[in-house]
C-alpha positions as CSV (number, residue, x, y, z in Angstrom):
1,X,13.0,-27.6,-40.7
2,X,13.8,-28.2,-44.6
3,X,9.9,-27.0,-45.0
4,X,10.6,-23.8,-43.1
5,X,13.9,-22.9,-45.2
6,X,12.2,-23.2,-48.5
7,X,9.4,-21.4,-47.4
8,X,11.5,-18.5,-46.4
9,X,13.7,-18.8,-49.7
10,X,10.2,-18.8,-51.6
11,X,9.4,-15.5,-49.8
12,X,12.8,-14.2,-50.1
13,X,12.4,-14.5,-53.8
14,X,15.8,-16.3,-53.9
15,X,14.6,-19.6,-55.1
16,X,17.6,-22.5,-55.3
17,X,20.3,-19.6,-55.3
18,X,19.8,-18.6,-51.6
19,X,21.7,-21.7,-49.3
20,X,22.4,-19.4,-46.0
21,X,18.8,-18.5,-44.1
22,X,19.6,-15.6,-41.6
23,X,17.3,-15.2,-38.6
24,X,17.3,-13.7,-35.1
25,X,18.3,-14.7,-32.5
26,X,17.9,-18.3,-30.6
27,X,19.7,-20.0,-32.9
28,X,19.9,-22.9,-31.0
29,X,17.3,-24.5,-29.4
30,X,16.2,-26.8,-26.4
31,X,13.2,-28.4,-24.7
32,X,14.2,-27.0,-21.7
33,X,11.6,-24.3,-20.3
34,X,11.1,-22.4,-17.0
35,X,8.4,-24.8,-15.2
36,X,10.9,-27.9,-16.5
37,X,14.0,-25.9,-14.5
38,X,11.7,-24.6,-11.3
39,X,10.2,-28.1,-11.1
40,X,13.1,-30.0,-11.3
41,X,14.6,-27.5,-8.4
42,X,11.9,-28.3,-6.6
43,X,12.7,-32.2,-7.1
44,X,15.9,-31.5,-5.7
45,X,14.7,-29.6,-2.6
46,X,12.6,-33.1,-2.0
47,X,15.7,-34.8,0.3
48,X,16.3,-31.8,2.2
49,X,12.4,-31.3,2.8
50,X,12.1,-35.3,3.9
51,X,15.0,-35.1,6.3
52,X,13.6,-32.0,8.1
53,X,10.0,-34.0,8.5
54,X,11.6,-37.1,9.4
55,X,13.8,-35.1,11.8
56,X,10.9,-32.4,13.4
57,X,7.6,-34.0,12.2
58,X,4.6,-33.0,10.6
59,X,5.1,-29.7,11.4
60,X,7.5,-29.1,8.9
61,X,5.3,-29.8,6.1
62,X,2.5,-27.7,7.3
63,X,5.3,-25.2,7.4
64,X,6.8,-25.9,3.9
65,X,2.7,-25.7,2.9
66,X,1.9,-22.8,4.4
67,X,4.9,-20.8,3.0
68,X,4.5,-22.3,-0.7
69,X,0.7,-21.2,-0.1
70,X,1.8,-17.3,0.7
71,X,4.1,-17.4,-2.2
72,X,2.5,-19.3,-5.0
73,X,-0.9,-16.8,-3.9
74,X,1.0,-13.6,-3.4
75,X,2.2,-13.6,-6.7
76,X,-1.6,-14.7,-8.6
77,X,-2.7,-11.9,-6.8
78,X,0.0,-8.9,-7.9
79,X,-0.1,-10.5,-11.7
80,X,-3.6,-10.2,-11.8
81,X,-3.9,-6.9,-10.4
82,X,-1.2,-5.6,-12.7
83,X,-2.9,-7.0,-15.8
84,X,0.0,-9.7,-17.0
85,X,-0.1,-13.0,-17.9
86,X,-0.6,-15.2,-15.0
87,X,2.4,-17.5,-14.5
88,X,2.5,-18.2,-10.9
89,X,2.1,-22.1,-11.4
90,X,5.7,-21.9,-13.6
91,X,7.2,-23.3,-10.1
92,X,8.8,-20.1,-9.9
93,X,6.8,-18.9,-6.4
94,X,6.8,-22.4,-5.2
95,X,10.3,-22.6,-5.1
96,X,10.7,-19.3,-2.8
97,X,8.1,-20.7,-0.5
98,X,10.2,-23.9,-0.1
99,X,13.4,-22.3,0.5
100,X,11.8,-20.1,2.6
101,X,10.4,-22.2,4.9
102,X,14.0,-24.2,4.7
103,X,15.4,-21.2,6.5
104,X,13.0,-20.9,9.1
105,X,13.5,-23.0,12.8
106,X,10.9,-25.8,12.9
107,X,8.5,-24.3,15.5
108,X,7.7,-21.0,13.9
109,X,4.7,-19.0,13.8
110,X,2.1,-20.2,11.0
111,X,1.1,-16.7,10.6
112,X,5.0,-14.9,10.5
113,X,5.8,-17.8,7.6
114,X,3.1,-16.8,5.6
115,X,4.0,-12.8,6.3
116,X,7.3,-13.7,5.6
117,X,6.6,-15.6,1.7
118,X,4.1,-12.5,0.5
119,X,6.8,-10.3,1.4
120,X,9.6,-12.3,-0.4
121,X,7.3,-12.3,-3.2
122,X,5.7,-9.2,-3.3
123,X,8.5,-6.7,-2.6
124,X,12.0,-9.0,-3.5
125,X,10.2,-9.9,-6.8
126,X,7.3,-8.7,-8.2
127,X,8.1,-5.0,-7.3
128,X,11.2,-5.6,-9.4
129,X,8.9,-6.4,-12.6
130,X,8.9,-10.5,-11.7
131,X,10.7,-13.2,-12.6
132,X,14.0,-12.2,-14.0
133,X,14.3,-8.6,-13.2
134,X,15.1,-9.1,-9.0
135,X,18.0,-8.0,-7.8
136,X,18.4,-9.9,-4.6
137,X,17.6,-13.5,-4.0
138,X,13.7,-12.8,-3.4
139,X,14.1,-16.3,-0.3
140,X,16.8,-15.0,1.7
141,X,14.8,-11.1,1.2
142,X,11.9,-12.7,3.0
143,X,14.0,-14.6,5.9
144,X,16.1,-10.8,6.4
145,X,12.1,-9.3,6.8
146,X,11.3,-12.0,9.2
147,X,14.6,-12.1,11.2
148,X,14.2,-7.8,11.5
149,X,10.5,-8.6,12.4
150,X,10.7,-11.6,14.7
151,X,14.4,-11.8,16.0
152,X,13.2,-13.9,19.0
153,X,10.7,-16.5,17.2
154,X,13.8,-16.8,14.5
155,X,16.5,-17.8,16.3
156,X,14.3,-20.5,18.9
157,X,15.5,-23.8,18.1
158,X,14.3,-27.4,19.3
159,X,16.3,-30.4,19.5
160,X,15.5,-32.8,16.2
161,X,12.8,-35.4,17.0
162,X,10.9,-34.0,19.7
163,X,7.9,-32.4,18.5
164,X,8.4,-35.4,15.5
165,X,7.6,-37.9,18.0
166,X,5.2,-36.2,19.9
167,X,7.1,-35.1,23.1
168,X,7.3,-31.7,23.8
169,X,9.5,-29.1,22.3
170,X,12.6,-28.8,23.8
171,X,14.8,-25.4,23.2
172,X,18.1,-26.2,21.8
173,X,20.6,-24.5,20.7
174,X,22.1,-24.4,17.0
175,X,25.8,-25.8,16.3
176,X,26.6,-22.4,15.4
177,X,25.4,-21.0,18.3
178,X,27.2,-23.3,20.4
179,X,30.8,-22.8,18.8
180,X,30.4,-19.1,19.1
181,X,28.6,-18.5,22.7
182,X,29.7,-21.5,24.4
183,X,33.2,-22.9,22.7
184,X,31.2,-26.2,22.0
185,X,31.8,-27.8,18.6
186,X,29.7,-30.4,17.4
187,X,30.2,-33.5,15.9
188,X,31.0,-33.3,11.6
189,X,29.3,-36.4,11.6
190,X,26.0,-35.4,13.3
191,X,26.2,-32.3,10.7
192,X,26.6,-34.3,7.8
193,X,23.5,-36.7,8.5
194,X,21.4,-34.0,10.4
195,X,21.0,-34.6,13.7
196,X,21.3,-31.1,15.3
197,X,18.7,-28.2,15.8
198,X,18.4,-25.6,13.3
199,X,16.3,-24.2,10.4
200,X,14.7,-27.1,8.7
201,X,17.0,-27.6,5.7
202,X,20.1,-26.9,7.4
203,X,20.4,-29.7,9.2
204,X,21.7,-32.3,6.8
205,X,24.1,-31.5,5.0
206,X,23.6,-35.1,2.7
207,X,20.4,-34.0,1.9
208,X,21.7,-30.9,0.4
209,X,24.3,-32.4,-1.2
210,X,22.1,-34.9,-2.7
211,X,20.1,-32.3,-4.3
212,X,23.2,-30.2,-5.2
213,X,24.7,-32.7,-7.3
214,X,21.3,-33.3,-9.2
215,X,21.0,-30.0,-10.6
216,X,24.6,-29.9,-11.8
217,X,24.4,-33.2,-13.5
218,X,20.9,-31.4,-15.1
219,X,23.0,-28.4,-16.0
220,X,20.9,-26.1,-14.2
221,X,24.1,-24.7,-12.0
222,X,27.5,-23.5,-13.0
223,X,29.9,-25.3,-10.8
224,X,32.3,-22.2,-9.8
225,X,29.7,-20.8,-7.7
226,X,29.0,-23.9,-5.1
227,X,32.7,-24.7,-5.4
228,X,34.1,-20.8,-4.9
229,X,31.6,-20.5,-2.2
230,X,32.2,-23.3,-0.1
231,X,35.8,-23.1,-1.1
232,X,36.5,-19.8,0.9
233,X,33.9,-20.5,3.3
234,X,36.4,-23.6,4.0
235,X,39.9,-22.1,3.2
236,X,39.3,-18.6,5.1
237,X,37.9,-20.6,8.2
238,X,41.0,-22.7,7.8
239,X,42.7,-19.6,8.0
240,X,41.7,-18.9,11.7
241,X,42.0,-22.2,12.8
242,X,45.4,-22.4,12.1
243,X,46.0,-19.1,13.6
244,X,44.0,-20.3,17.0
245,X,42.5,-24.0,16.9
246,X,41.3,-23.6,20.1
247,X,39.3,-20.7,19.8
248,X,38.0,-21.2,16.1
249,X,36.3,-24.1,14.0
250,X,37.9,-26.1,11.7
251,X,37.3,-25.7,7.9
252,X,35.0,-28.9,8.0
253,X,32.9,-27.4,10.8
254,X,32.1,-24.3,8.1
255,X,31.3,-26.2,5.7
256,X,29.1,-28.5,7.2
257,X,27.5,-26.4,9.7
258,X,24.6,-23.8,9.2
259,X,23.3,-22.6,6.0
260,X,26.4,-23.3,4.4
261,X,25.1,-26.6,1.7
262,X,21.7,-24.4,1.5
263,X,23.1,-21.3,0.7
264,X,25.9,-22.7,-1.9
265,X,23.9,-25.0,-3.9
266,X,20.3,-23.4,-3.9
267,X,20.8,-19.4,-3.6
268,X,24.3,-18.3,-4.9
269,X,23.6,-20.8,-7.6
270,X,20.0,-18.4,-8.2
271,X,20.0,-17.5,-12.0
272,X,18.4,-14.0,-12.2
273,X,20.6,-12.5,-8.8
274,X,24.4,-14.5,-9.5
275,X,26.5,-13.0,-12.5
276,X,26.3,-13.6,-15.7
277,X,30.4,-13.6,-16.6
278,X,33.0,-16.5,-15.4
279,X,35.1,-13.9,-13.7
280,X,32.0,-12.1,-12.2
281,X,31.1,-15.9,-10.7
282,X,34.3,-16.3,-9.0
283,X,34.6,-13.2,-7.7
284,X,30.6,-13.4,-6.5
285,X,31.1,-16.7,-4.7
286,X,34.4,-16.4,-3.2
287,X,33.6,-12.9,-1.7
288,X,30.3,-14.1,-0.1
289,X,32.3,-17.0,1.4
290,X,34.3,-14.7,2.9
291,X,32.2,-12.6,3.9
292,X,29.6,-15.4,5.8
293,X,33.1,-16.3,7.9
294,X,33.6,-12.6,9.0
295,X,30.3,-12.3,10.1
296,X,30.1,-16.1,11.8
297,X,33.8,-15.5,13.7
298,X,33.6,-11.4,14.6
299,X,29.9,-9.9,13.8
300,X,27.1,-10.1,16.6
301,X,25.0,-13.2,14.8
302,X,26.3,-16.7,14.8
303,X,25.5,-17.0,11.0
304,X,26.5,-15.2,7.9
305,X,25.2,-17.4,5.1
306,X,22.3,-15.1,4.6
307,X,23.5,-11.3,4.6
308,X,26.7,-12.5,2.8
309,X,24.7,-13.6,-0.2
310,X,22.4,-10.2,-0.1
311,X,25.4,-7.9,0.1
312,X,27.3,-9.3,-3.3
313,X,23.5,-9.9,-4.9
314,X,23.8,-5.8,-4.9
315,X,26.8,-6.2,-6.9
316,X,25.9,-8.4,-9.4
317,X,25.5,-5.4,-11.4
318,X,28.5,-4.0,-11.1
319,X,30.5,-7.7,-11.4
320,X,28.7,-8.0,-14.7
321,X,29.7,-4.5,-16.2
322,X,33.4,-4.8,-15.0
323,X,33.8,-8.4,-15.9
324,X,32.3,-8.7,-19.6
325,X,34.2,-9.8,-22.0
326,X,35.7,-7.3,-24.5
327,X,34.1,-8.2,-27.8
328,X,36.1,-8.7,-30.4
329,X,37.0,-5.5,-32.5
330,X,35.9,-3.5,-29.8
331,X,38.0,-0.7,-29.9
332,X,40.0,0.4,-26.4
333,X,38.5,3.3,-23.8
């Protein structure tokens, strides 16, 4: 560094009289890069994605594969055809083909996953101008395409360890589904450790957990948007279940159940489609808790987790203009 300051007072002409060096911005600097972050998400994603092969079998990782495959080649293809840089090894795609596939039940077509990951790819992100310039969570965009293209495939469930053991698949029926059709709640514990049907990371909610905590004690997420989402996920549930505990889930059951842990610590946490401003985070996260209950207790689907987070990702915009901070000596409108 000393090398590069007197080179730049030597060129500067100011010699020993110059002692402040003023440059552009980064003034600080960090080792940390985009493949370190995506990689390091995708480390985290590595409990969730051992539970749901432990739990369904080797059928999830051909899924996880075949979605991380549509992604990762999806978006070599658009940057080659538009004439950029290729960066579609940065972990980037790799990381909407995982979370993807997370959101999809365990039996679902080969051919829809892959659909589903160009899509996500192709039309939430690189349409956009790539990494950094989507508006909505390009994951979730690709699981909303596949649940408007295959309602019936999506929402087929099996029970956990049949097709991992090899006995055949046996339709089940999704916690959710059961508290909202049938008045059946299931036990917190069997949530927690994963031992229900559903999508293939939202089963246990440990293993997101796990994962969670790891990329706060990186410092890849800002804690007010796990803790505002699950927050009023937890205290607006609580709200109806005080009103009427027989007819609606406890707080815990929200929490736990669904894509919940999935959606909390892995998409509202998303860089590029959450806000930018402390306020904007807060009111992001608490609204799309609140709006995932609505939509769980009173709309037509028995989960919210996913069109909650797309409605206030076409807000961020908005959150970020009315929340910034007034600079200082900025003069009143």
């Amino acid at each position: 560094m000393a090398d590069t300051v007197e080179d730049v007072k030597e060129a500067s002409g100011a010699g020993e009289k110059t002692g402040i060096v003023v440059s552009s911005s980064p003034h600080v600097l960090t080792t940390e890069n985009i493949p370190r972050i995506m990689y390091s998400v995708v480390a985290a994603l590595i409990p969730a994605i051992g539970v749901s092969v432990y739990l369904f079998g080797l059928r999830a990782l051909l899924l996880i594969a075949v979605c991380i495959t549509g992604a990762v080649g999806s978006e070599y293809a658009v940057q080659r055809l538009r004439g950029k840089p290729v960066k579609a090894w940065d972990g980037s795609a790799a990381i909407t083909g995982i979370l993807l596939a997370l959101t999809l039940p365990p039996g679902f077509p080969f051919f829809g996953a892959f659909l589903g990951s160009v899509f996500a790819i192709v039309i939430a992100k690189q349409i956009f101008g790539g990494l950094g310039y989507n508006i909505f969570n390009p994951a979730l965009l690709g699981r909303a395409f596949l649940q408007a293209t295959y309602p019936v495939l999506i929402t087929t469930w099996v029970e956990p360890f049949a097709s991992a053991w090899g006995v055949d698949a046996v339709s089940a029926a999704t916690p959710l589904a059961l508290m909202k059709f049938e008045g059946r709640l299931s036990p917190h514990m069997a949530l927690f450790f994963g031992n229900v049907a559903g999508s293939l990371g939202e089963t246990s909610a440990l293993a997101i957990l796990a994962g969670g905590l790891y990329l706060r004690y990186k410092g890849y997420i800002n804690w007010k948007l796990p803790l505002g989402y699950l927050g009023a996920v937890a205290a607006f549930g609580g709200i109806f279940y005080l009103i009427n505990p027989a007819r609606y889930p406890d707080p815990l059951f929200h929490v736990l159940s669904g894509g919940a842990m999935l959606g909390a610590w892995f998409m509202v946490t998303d860089m590029v489609t959450s806000p930018t401003t402390p306020s904007g985070q807060w009111i992001f996260a608490v609204a799309a808790g609140v709006i995932a209950v609505v939509i769980r207790l009173f709309g037509g689907l028995p989960e919210g987790v996913m069109y909650s987070i797309l409605l206030m990702n076409a807000v961020v915009p908005l959150l970020n203009r009315w929340t910034r901070p007034k600079v200082f000596g900025e003069a009143a409108r």
